[in-house]
PyMOL CGO cylinders between C-alpha atoms (Angstrom):
from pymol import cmd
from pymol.cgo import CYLINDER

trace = [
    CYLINDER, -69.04, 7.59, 16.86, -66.85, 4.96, 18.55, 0.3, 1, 1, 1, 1, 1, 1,
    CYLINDER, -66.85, 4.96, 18.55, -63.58, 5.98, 16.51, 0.3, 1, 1, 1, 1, 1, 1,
    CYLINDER, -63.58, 5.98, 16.51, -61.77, 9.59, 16.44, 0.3, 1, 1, 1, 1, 1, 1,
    CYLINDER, -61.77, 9.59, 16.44, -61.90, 11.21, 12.96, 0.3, 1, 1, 1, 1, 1, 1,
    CYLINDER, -61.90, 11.21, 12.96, -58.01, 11.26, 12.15, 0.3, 1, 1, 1, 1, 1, 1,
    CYLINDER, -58.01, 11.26, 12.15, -56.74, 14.40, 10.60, 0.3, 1, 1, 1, 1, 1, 1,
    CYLINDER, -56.74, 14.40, 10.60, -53.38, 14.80, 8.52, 0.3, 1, 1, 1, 1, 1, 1,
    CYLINDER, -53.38, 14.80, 8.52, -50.68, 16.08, 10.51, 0.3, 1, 1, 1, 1, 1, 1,
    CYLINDER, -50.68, 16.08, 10.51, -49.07, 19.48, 8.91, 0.3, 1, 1, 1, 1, 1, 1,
    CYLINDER, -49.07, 19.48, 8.91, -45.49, 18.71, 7.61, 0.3, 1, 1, 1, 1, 1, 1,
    CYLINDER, -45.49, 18.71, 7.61, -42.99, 20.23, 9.88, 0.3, 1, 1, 1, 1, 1, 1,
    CYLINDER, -42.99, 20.23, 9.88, -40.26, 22.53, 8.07, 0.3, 1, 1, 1, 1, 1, 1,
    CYLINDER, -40.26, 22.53, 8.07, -37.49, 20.82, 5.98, 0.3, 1, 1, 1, 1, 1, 1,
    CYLINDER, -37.49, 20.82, 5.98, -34.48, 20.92, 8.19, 0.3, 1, 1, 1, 1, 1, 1,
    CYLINDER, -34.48, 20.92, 8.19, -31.71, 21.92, 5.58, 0.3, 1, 1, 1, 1, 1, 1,
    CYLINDER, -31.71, 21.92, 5.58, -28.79, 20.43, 7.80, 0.3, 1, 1, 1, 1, 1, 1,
    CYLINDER, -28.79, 20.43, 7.80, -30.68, 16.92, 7.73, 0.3, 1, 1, 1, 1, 1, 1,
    CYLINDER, -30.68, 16.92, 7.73, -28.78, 15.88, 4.83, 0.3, 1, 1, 1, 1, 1, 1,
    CYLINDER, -28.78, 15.88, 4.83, -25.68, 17.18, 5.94, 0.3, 1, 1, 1, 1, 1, 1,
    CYLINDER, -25.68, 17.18, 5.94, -25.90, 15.21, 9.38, 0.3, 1, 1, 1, 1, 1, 1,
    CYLINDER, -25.90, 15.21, 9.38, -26.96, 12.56, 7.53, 0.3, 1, 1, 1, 1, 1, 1,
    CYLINDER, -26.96, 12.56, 7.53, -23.82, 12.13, 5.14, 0.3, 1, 1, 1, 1, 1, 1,
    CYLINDER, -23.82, 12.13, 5.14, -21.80, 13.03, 8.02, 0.3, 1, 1, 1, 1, 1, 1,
    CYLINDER, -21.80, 13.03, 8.02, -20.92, 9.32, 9.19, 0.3, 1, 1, 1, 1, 1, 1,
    CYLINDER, -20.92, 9.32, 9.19, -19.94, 8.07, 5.90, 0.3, 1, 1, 1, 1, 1, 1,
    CYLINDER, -19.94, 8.07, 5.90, -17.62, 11.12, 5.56, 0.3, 1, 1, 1, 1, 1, 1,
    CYLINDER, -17.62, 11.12, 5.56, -15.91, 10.43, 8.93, 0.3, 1, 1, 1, 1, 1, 1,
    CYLINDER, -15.91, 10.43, 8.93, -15.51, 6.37, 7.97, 0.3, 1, 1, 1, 1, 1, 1,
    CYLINDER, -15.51, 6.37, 7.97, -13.85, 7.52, 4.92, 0.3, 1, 1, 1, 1, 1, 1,
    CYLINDER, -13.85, 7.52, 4.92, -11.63, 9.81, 6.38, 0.3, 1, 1, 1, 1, 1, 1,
    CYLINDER, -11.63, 9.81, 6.38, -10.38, 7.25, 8.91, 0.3, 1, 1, 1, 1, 1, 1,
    CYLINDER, -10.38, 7.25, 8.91, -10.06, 4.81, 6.13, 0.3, 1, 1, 1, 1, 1, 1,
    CYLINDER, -10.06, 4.81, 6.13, -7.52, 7.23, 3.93, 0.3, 1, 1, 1, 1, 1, 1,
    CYLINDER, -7.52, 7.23, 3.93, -5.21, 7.90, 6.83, 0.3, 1, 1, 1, 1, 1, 1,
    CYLINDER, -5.21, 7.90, 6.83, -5.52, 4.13, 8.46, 0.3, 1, 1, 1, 1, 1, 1,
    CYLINDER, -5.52, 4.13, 8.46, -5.38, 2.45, 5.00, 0.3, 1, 1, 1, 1, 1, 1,
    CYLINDER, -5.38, 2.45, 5.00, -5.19, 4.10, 1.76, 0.3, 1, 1, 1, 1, 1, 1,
    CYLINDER, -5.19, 4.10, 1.76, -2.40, 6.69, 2.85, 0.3, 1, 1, 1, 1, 1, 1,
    CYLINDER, -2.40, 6.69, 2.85, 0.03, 3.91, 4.54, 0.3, 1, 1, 1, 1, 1, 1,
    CYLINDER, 0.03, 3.91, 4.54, 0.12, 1.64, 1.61, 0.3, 1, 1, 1, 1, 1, 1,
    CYLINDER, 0.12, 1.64, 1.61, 0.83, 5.14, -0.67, 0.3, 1, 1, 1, 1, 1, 1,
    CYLINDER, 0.83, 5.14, -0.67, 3.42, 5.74, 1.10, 0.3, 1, 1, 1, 1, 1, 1,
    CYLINDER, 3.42, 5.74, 1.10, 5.09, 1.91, 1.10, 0.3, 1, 1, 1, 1, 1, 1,
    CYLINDER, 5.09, 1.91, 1.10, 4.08, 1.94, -2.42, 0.3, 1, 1, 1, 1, 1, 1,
    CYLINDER, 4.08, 1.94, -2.42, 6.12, 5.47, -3.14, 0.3, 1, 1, 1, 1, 1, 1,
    CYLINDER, 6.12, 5.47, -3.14, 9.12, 4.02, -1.06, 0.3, 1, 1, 1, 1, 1, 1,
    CYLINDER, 9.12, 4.02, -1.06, 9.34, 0.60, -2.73, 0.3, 1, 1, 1, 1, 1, 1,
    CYLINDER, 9.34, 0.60, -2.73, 9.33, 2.24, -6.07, 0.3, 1, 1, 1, 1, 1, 1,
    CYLINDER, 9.33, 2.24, -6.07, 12.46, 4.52, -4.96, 0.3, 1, 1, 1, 1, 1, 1,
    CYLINDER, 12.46, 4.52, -4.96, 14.20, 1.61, -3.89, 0.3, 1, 1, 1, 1, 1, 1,
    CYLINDER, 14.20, 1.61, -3.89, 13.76, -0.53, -6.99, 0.3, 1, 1, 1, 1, 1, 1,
    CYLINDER, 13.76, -0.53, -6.99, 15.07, 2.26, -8.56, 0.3, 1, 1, 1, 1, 1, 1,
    CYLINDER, 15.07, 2.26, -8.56, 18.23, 3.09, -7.14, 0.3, 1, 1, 1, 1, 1, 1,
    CYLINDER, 18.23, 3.09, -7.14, 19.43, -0.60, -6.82, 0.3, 1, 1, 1, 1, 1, 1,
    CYLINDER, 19.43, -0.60, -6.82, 22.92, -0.51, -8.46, 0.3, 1, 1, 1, 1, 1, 1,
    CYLINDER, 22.92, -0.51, -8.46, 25.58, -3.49, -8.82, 0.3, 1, 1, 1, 1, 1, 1,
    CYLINDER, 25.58, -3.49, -8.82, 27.23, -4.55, -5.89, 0.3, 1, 1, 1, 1, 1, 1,
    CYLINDER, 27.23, -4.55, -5.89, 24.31, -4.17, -3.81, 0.3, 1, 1, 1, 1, 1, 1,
    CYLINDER, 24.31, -4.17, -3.81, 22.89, -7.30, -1.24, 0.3, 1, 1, 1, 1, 1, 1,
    CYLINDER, 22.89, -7.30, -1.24, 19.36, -8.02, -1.63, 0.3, 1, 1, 1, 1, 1, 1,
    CYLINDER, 19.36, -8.02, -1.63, 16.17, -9.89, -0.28, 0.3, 1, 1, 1, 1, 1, 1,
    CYLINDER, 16.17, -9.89, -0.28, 13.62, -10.91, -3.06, 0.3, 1, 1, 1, 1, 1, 1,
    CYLINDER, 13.62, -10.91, -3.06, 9.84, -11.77, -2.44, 0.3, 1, 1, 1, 1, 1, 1,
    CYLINDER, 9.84, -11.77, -2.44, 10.55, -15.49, -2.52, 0.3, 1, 1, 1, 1, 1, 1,
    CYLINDER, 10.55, -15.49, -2.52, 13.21, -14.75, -0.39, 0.3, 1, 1, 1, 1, 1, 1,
    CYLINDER, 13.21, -14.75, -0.39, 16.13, -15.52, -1.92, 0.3, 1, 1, 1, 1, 1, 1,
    CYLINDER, 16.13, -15.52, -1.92, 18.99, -13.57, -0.81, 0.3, 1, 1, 1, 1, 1, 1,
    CYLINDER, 18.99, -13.57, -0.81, 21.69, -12.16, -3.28, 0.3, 1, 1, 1, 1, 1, 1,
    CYLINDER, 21.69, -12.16, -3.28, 24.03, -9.54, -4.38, 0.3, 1, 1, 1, 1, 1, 1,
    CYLINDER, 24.03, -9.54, -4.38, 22.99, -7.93, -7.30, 0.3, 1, 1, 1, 1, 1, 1,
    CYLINDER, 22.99, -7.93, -7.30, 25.41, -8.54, -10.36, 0.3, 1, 1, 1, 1, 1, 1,
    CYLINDER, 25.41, -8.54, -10.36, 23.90, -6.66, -13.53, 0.3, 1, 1, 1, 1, 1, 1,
    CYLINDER, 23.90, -6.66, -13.53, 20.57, -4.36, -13.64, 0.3, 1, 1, 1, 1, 1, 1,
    CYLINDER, 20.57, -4.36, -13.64, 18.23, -4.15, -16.56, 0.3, 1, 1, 1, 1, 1, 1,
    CYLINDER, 18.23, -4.15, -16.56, 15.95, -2.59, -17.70, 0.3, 1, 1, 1, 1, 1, 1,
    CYLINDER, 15.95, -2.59, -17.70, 13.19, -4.79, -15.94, 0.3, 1, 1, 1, 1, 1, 1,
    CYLINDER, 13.19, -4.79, -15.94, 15.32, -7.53, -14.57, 0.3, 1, 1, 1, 1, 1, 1,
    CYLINDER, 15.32, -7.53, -14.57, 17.93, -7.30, -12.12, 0.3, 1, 1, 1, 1, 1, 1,
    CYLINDER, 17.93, -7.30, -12.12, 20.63, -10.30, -12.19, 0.3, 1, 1, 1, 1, 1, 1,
    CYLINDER, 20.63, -10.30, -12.19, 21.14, -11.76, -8.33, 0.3, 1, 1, 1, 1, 1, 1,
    CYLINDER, 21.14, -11.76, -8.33, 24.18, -13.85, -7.29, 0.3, 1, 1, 1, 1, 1, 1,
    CYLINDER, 24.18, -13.85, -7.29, 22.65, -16.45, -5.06, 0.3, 1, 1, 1, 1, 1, 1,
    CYLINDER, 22.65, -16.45, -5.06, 25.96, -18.53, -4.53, 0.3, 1, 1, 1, 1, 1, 1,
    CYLINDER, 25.96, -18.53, -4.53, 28.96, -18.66, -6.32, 0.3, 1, 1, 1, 1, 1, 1,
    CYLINDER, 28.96, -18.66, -6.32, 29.09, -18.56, -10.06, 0.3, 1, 1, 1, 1, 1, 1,
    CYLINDER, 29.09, -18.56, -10.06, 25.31, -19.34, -9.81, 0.3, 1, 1, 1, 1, 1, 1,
    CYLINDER, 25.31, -19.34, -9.81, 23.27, -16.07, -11.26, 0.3, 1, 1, 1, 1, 1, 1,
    CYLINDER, 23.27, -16.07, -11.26, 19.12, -15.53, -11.33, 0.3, 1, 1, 1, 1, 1, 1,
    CYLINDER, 19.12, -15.53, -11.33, 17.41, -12.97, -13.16, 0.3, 1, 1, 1, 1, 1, 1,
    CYLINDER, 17.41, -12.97, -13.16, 14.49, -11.38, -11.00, 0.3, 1, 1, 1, 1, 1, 1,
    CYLINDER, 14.49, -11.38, -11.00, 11.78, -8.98, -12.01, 0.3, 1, 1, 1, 1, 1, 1,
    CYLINDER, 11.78, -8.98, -12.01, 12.85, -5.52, -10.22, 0.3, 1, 1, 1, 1, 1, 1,
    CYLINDER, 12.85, -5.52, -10.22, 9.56, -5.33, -8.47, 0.3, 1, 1, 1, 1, 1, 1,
    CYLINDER, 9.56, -5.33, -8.47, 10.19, -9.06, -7.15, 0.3, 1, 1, 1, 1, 1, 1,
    CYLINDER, 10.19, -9.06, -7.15, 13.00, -7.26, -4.80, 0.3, 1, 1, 1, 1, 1, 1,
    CYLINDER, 13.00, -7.26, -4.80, 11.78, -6.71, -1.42, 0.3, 1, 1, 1, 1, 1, 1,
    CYLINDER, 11.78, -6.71, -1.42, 14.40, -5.31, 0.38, 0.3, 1, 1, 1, 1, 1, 1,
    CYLINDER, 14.40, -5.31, 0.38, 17.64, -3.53, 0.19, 0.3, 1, 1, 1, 1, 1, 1,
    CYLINDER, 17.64, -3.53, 0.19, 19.89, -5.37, 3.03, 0.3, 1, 1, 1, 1, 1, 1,
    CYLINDER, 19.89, -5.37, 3.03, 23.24, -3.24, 4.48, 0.3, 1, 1, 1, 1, 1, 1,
    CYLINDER, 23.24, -3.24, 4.48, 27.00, -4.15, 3.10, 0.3, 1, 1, 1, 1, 1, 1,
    CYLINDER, 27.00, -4.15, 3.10, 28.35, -7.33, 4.97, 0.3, 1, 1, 1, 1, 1, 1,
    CYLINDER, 28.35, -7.33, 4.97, 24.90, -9.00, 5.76, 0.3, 1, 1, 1, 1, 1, 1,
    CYLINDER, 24.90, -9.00, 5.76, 25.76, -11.72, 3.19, 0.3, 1, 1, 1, 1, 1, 1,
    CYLINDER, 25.76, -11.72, 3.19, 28.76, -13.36, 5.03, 0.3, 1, 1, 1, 1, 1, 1,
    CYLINDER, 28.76, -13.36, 5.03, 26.72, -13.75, 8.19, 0.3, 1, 1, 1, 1, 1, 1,
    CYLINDER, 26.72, -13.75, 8.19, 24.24, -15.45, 6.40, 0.3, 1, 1, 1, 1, 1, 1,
]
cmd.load_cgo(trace, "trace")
């Protein structure tokens, strides 16, 4: 008497780009991830393993620890690094960070 009876409401239509919208955001944060995070590092990654490659005798080099050298003998998985005269380290290939131009030993 006091209270309205309270009927069921009818279901509206499914809205069959609901989902879609929905998984839209996620999609977007993703795609802004690749090309802010994932791509970048690919790409060091890619140029880093050319490098490491090509390093040849002769050339001046910057490791991780930062040692600086010129390479004496490459290995199969170690290069050998003249640090000072008649004083020779081995280093893991991948320890090499950097590839430094002719000559920048002496002004060191």
């Amino acid at each position: 008497m006091l209270i309205a009876n309270a009927w069921a409401q009818g279901t509206a239509a499914a809205d069959p780009t609901g989902g879609l919208m929905g998984l839209l955001p996620i999609i977007l944060m993703f795609v802004v991830l690749w090309f802010l995070m994932i791509r970048p590092q690919m790409k060091r990654t890619k140029e880093h393993k050319e490098m490491v490659t090509k390093l040849q005798k002769g050339d001046e080099v910057i490791t991780q620890g930062g040692v600086a050298g010129r390479v004496t003998r490459v290995g199969e998985a170690f290069v050998h690094v003249e640090i000072a005269e008649n004083i020779e380290v081995a280093v893991q290939k991948q320890a090499v960070s950097a590839l430094l131009p002719k000559g920048s030993l002496k002004a060191l």
